[in-house]
MITISE-503379 format. One line per 8 residues: number of its first residue (from 1); their letters; for each residue x, y, z of N, C-alpha, C. Coordinates in steps of 0.02 Angstrom, whole numbers, plus 50000, padded with zeros to 5 digits. Atoms other than C-alpha are relative to their C-alpha. Example, Ala and Ser with C-alpha at 12.3 -4.5 7.8 and 13.67 -1.06 7.14 Angstrom:
2
1 = as = 50045:49941:50000:50615:49775:50390:50045:50060:50000 ~ 49958:49941:49997:50684:49947:50357:49961:50055:50037
END
This chain:
252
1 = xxxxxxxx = 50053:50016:49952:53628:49087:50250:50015:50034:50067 ~ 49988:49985:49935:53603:49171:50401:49962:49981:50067 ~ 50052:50016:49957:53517:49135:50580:49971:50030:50024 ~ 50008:49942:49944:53388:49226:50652:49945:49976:50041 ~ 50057:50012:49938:53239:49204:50790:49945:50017:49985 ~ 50078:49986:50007:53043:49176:50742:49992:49993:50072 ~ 50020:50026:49932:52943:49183:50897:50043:49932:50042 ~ 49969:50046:49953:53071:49105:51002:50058:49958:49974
9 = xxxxxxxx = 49973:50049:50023:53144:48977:50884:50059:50041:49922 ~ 49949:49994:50056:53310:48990:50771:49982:49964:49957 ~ 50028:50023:50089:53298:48982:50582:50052:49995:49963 ~ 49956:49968:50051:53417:48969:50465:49965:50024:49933 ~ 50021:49997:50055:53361:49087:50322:50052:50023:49941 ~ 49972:49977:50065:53411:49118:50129:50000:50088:49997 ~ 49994:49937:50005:53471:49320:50141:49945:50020:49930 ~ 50041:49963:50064:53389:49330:49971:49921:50020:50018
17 = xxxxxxxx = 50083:50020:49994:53217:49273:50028:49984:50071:50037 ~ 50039:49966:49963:53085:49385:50123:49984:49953:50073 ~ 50029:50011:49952:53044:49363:50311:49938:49944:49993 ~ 50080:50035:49974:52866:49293:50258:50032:49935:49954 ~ 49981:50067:50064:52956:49170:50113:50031:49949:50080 ~ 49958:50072:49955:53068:49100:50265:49949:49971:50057 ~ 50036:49988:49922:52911:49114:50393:49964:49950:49976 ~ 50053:50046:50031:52806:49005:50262:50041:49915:49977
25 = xxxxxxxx = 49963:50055:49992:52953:48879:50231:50003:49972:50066 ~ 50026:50006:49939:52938:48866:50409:49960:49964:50037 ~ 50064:49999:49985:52758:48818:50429:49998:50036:50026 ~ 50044:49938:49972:52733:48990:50527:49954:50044:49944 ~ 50052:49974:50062:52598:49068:50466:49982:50072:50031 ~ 50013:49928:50011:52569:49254:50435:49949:50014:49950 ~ 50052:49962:50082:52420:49337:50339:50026:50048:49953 ~ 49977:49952:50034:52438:49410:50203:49942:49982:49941
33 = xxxxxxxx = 50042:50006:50074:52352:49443:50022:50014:50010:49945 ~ 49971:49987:50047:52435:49535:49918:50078:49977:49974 ~ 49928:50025:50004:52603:49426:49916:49957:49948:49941 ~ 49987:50037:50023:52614:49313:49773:50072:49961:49973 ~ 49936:50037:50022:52773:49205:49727:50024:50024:49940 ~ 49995:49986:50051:52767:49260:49552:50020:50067:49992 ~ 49986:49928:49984:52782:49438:49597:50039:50008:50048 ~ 49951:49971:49945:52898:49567:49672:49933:50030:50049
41 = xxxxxxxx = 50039:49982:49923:52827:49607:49858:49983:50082:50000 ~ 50029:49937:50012:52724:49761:49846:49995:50059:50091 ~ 50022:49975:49953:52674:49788:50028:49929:50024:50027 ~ 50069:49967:50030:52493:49844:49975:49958:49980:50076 ~ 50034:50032:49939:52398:49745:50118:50001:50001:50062 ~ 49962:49959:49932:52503:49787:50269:49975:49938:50041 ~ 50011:50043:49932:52435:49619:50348:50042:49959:50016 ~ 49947:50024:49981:52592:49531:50350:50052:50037:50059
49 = xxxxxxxx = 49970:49972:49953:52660:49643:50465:50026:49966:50068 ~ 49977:50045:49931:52781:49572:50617:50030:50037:50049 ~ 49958:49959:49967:52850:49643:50760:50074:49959:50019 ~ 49924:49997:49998:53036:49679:50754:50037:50002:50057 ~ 50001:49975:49939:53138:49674:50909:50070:50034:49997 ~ 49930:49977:50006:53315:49787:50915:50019:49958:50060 ~ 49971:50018:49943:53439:49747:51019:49998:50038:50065 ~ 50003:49941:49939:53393:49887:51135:49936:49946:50045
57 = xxxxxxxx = 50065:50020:49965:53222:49790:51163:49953:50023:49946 ~ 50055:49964:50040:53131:49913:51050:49971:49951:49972 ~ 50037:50046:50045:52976:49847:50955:49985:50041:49921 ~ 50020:49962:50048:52948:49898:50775:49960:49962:49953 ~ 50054:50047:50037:52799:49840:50668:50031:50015:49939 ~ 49994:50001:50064:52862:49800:50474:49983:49955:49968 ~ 50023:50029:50053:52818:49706:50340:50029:49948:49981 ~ 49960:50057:50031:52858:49529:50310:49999:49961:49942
65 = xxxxxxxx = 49969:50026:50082:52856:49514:50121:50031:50046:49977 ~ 49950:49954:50040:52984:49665:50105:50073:49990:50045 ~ 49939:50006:49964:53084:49629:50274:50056:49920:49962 ~ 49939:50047:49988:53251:49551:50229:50032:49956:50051 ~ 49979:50032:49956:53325:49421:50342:50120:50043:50001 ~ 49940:49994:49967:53490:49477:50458:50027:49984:50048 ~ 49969:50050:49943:53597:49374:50561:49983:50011:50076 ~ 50018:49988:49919:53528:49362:50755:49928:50062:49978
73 = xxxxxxxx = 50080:49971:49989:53354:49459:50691:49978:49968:50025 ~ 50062:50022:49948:53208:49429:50815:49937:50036:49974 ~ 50060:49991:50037:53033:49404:50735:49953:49986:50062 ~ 50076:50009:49984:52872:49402:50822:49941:49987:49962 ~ 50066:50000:50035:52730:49360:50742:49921:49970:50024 ~ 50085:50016:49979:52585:49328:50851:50017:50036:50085 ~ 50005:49980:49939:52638:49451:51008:49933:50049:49997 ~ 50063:49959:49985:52501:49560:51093:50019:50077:49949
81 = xxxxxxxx = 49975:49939:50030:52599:49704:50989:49995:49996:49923 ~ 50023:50030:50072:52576:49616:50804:49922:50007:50007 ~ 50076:49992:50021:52402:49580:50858:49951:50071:49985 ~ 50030:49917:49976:52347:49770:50896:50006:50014:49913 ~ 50014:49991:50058:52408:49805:50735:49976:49975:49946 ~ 50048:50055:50061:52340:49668:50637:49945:50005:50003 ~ 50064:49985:49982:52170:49703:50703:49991:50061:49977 ~ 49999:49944:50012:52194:49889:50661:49990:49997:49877
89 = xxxxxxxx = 50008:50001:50081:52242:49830:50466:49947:49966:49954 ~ 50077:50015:50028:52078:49708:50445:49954:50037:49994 ~ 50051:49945:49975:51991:49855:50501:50017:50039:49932 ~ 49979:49957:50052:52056:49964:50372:49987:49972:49931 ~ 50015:50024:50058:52030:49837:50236:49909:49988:49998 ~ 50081:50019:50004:51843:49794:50283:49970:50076:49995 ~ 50030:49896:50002:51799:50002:50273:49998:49981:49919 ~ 50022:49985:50070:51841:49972:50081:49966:49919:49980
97 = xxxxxxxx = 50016:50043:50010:51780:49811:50061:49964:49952:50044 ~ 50026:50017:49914:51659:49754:50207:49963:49922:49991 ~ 50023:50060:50033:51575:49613:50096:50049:49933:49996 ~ 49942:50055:50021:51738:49517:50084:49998:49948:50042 ~ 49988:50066:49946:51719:49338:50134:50071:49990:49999 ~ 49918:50003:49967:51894:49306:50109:50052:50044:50052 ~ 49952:49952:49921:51968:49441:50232:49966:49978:50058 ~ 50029:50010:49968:51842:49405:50352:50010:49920:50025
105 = xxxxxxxx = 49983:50079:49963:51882:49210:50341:50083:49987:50023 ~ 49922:49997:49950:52060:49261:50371:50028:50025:50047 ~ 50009:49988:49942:52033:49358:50505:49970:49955:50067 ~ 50014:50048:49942:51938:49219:50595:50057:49953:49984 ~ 49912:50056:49996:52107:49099:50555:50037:50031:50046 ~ 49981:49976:49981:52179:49214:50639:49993:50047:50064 ~ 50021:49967:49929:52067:49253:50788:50004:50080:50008 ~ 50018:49914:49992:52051:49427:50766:49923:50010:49990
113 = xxxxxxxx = 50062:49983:49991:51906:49500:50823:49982:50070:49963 ~ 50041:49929:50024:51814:49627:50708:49942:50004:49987 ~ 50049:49987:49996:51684:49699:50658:49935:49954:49963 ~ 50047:50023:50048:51502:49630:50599:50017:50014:49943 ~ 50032:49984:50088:51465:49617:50417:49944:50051:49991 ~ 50064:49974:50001:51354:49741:50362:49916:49969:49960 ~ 50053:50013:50057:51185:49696:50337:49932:50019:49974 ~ 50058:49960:50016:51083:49830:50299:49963:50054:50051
121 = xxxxxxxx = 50044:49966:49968:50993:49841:50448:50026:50072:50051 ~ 49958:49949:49949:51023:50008:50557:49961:50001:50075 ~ 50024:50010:49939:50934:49948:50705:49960:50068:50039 ~ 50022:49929:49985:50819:50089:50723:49935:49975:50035 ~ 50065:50036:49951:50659:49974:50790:49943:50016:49979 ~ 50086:49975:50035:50517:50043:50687:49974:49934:49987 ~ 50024:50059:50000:50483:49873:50631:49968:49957:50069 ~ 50016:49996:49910:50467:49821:50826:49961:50018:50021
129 = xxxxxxxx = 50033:49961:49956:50372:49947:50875:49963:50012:49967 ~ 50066:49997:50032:50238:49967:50747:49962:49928:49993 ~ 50037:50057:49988:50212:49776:50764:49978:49969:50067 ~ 50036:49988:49927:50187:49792:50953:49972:50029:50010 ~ 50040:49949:49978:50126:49929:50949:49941:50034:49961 ~ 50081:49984:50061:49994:49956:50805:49988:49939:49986 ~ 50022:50039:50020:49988:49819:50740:49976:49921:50047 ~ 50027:50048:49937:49984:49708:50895:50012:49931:50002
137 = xxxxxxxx = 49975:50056:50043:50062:49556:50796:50070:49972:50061 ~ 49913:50016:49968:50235:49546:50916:50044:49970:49969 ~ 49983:50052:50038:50297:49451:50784:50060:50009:50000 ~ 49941:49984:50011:50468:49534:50777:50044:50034:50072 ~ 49962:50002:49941:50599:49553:50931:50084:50032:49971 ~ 49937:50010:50004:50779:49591:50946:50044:49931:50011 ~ 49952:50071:49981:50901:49423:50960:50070:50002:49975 ~ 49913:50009:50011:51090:49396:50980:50004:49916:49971
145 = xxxxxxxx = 49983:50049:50046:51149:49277:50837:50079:50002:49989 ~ 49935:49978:50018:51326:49256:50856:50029:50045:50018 ~ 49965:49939:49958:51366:49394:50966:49969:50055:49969 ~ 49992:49943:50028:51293:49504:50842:49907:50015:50019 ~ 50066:49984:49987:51118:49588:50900:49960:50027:49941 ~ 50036:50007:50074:50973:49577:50756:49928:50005:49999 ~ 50084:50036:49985:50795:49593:50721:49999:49918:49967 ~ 50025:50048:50011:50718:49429:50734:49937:49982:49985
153 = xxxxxxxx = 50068:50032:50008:50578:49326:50707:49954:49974:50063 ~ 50027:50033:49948:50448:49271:50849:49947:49930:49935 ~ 50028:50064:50054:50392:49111:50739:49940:49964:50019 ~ 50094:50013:49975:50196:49075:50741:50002:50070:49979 ~ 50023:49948:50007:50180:49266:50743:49987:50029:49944 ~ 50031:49943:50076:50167:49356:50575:49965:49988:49962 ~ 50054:50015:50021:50022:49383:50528:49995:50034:49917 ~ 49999:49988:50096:50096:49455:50320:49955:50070:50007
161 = xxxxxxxx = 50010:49943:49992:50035:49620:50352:50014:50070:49951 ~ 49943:49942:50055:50179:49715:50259:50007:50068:50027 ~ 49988:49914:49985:50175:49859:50388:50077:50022:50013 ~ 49946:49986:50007:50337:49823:50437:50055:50040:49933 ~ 49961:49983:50065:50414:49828:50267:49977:50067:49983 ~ 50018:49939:50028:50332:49995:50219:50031:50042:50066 ~ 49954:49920:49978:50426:50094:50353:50065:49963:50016 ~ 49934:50014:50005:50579:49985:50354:50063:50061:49956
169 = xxxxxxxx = 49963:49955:50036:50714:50149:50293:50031:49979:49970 ~ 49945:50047:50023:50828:50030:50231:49996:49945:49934 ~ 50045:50028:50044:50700:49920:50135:50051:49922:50001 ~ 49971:50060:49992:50786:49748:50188:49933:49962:50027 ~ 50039:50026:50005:50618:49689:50230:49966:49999:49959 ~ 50022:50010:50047:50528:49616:50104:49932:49963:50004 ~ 50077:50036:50013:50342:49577:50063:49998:49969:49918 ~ 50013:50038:50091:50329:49448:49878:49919:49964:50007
177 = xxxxxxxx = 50052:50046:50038:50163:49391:49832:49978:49955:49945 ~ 49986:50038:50063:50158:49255:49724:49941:49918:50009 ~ 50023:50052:50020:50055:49104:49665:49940:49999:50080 ~ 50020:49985:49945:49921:49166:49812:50029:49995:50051 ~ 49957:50006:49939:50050:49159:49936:50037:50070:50016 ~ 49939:49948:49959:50121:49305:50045:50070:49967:50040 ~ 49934:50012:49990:50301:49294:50090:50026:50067:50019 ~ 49960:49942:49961:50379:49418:50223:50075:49980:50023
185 = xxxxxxxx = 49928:50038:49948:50577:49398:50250:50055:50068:50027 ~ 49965:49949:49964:50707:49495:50336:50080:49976:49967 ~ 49931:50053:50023:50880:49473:50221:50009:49944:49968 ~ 49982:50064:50064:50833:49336:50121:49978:49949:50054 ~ 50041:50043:49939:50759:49243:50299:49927:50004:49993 ~ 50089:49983:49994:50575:49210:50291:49973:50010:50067 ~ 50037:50016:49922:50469:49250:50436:49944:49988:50006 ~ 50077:50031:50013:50306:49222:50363:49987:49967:49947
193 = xxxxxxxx = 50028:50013:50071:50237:49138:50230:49915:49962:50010 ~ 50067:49988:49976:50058:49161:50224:49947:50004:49948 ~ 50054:50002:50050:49894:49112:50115:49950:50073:49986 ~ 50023:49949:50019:49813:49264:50036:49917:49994:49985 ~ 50054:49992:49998:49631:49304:50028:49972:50035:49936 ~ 50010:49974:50039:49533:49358:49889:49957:50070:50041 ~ 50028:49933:50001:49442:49537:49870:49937:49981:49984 ~ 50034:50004:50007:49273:49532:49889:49944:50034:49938
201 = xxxxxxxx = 50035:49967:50065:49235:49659:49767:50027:49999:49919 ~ 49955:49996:50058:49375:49644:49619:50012:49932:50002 ~ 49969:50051:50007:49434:49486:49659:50072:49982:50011 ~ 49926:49981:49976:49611:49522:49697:50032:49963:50047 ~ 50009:50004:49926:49699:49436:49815:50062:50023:50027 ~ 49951:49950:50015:49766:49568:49907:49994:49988:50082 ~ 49968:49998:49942:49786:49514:50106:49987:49940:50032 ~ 50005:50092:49966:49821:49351:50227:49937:50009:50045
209 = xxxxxxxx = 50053:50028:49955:49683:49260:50301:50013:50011:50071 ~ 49985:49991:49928:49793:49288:50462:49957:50049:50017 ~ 50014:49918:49986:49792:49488:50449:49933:49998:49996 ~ 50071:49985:49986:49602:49492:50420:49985:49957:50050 ~ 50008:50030:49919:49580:49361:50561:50007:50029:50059 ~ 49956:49970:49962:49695:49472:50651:49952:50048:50017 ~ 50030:49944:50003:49578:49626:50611:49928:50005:50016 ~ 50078:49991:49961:49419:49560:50655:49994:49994:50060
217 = xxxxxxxx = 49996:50020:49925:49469:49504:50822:50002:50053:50044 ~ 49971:49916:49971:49561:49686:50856:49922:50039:49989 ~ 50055:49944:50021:49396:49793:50801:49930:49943:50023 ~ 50070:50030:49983:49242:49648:50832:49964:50045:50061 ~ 50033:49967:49954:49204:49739:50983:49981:50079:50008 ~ 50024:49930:50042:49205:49924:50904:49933:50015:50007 ~ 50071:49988:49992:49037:50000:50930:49964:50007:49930 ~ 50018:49976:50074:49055:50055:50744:49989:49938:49952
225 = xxxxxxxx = 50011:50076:50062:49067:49879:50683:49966:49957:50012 ~ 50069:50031:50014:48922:49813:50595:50031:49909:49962 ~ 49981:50065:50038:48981:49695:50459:50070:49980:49979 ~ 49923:50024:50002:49156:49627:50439:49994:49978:49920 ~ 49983:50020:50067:49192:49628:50229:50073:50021:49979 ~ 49934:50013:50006:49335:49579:50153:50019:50066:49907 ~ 49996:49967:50069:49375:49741:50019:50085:50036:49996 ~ 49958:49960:50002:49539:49801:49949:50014:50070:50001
233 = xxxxxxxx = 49998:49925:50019:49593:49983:49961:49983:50018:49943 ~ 50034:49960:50049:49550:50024:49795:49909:49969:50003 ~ 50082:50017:50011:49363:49948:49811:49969:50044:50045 ~ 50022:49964:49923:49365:50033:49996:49984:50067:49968 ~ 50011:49917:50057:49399:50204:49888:49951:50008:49970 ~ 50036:49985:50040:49287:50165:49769:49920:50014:50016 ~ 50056:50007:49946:49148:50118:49888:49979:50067:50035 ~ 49988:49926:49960:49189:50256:49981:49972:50076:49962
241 = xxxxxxxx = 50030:49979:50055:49175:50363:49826:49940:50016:49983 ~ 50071:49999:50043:49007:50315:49779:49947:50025:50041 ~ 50045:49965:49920:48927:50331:49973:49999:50088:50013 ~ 50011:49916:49987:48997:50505:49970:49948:50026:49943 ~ 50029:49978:50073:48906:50541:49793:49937:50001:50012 ~ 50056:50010:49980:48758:50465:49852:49971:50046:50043 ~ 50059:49971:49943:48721:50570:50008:49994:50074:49984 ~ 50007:49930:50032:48760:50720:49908:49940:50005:49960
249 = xxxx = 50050:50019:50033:48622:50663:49795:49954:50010:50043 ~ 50041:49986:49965:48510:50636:49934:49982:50070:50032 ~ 49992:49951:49975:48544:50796:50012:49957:50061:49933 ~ 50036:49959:50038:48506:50886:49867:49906:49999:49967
END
């Protein structure tokens, strides 16, 4: 047995053991992942890492499921010089694995600050700005959730539209129609859910009572608009279609 110094405090450890074996007999606690008891200590994870101190002073970051214990060693394991690099090695593990709730919940044990989760969005604002700005809806904003800045919801507003979602690049917004119900969400969040209208000419029902509410209000005052009917794009086409056919007829 020999003695050596965790943050501050003398230990007596078993030479055989590992740094993190005597650090966890201990109760000090070090992250780690790839250590199991059953196994020889690989190193793979690099988040056990502690800073070493020589007798000069020097600091040296190594590995405490390979470091051996030696009489009068001095461990650190939570200086500003451990942390830098411990923050550096979550980082490195969330690049291959960014989904991982478990690194991520051991990084908050451990008060290290990193990065968001990814979730899709690339914050580019088309959504934003075609619903302020064409569509006239405001329904969608930026909001900090957790430090982390996001599109949001303005709640009352969405009027199920689906313009967003059709230039979303990313396609994390989502329009479902189902059982006459529109359903707009952002991530698996709803921000609308909205009664659907039938098609006056097919029968279809192919847009919310909002959005045409929305659309007669925006255009009622149009010089061009006579009668306000409720037709899907393909009836509009077809309609469309037949008017052109017709005046060709007449014409001739």
């Amino acid at each position: 047995m020999v003695n050596i110094i965790i943050d501050g405090k003398s230990v007596e450890a078993n030479e055989d053991a590992t740094i993190l074996q005597v650090a966890r007999e201990n109760k000090i606690k070090i992250p780690h992942l790839c250590f199991h008891p059953a196994l020889k200590s690989s190193g793979s994870c690099k988040l056990c890492g502690v800073e070493v101190v020589s007798a000069k002073g020097k600091s040296v970051w190594m590995l405490s499921c390979i470091l051996k214990p030696k009489k009068n060693l001095v461990i650190k394991t939570n200086s500003e010089f451990v942390k830098t690099y411990r923050k550096k090695t979550f980082s490195k593990l969330l690049n291959m694995a960014p989904d991982s709730g478990r690194i991520r919940q051991l990084a908050a044990d451990f008060n290290v600050n990193i990065a968001p989760p990814p979730d899709g969005c690339i914050r580019c604002r088309l959504c934003i700005r075609v619903c302020n700005e064409i569509v006239k809806a405001k329904a969608l904003r930026m909001v900090k959730i957790h430090d982390i800045t996001m599109v949001g919801a303005r709640p009352g507003h969405c009027i199920g539209c689906g313009t967003c979602a059709n230039l979303c690049p990313t396609n994390i917004i989502m329009v479902d129609d189902q059982d006459n119900v529109r359903t707009v969400s952002i991530k698996g969040q709803i921000i609308g859910k909205l009664p659907l209208e039938r098609c006056e000419g097919c029968g279809k029902m192919y847009a919310t009572s909002t959005f045409l509410k929305h659309v007669e209000q925006s255009t009622g005052l149009h010089p061009d608009t006579k009668t306000h009917h409720h037709f899907c794009s393909s009836c509009i086409k077809l309609l469309s279609t037949r008017a052109t056919t017709e005046r060709e007829r007449i014409k001739k």
